[in-house]
N, C-alpha and C positions, 0 to 999 in steps of 0.2 A: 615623611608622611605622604601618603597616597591621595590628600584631599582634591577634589575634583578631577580624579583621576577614574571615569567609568569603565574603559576599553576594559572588556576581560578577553584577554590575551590568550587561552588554550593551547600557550606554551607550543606559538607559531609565531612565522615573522607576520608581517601586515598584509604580505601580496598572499599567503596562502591562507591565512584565517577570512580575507575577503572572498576568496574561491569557494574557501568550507562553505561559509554563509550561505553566498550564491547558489551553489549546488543543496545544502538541504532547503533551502524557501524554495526551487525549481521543482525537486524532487514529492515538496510538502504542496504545492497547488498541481503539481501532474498526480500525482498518489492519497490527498488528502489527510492522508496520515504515514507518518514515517517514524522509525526506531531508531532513538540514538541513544549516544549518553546523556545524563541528566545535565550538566556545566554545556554540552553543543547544544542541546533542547533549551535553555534558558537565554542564551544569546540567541539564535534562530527564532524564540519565537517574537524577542524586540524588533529581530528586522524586517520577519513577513507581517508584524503588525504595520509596520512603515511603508512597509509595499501596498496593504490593503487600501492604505490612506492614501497613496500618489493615486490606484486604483479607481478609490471614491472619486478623485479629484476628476478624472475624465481627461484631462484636458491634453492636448499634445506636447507640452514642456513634462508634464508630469508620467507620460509615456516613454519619453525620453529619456529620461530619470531613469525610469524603472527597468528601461533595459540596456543602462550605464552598470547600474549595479547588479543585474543577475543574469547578461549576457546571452541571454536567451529568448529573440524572440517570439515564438510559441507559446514559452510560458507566460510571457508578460498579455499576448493577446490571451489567454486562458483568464488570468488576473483580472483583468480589462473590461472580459465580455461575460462572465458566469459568476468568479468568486465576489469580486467586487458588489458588483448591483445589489448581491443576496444579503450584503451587511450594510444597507443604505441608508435602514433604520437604525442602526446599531453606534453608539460612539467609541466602543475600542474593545477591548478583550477580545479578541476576532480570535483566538486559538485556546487552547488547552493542554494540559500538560499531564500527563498519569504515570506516576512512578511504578515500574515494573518489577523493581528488586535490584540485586546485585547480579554480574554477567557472573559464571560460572568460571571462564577463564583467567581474568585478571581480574576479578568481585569490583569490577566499576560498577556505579548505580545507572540503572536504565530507566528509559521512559520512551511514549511515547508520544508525541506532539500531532494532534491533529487540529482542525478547525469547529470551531464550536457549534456549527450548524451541520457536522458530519454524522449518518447517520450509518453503522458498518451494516454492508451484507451479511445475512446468516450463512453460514457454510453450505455449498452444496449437498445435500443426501447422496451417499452411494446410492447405486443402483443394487437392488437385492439378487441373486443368481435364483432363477429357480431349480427344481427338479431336471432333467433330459425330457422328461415326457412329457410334463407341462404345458400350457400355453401361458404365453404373460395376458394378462387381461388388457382388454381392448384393441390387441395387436394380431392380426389374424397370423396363419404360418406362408410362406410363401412356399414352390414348389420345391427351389432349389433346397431350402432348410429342412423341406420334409426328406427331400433323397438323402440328404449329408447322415440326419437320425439315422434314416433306415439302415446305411451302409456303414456307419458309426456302432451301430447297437451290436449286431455279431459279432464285432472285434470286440468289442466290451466284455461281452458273454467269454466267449473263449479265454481271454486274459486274467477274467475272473477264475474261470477254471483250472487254466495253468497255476494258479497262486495257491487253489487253495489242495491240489493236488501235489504240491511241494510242502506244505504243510502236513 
């Protein structure tokens, strides 16, 4: 029987399931949100809630700590000096978890883990192309771009002609 037996194992030894860990909580306060499977997003997110708390705690033992177990320290001052403070009022659930489906390659289940106070970017807008003749608004032409049209336009013309005179 498995009684108090919590470790979930993800069918690694200890030195490399301690690195997994490490590396998504690193990857999860540098990117605030990251893609895994849903068994690595369920332990990850026990241990970046353990981090938030050494975090909270301020103190330089508890700094210490925190970059014994996730080797990294940039992420730990990122932890330290932004994520932390932002959950001061908070007493735990510090992340999130959102099942994405099954992967397509080996139908493992996905998710996403980010942080509960993350808020995504909307996607940037392509930029629209206009017409050649055009101006974009608000952007005047400059000289060089007016010669490139003008020297541009004839080859246009003639190419069209050669096409439709093959036709």
């Amino acid at each position: 029987m498995r009684h108090r037996k919590r470790t979930i194992k993800l069918g690694r030894t200890s030195a490399h399931r301690d690195a997994l860990l490490a590396s998504l909580v690193c990857n999860l306060i540098t990117y605030k949100r990251i893609q895994t499977t849903l068994p690595k997003a369920k332990v990850a997110r026990s241990f970046a809630e353990k981090m938030v708390t050494l975090g909270k705690k301020g103190t330089l033992d508890a700094r210490r700590r925190a970059i014994s177990k996730l080797h990294r320290e940039d992420s730990v001052k990122s932890l330290f000096e932004s994520i932390a403070p932002s959950f001061k009022d908070r007493a735990g659930g510090y992340t999130r978890i959102m099942r994405l489906g099954r992967r397509a390659s080996d139908s493992s289940e996905m998710a996403i883990l980010e942080w509960v106070n993350y808020i995504p970017q909307p996607p940037k807008q392509k930029k629209k192309k206009t017409p050649a003749g055009e101006k974009v608004a608000g952007k005047p032409e400059t000289t060089k771009e007016a010669e490139k049209k003008e020297k541009a336009a004839p080859a246009k013309k003639a190419k069209a002609e050669k096409t439709e005179k093959a036709k």
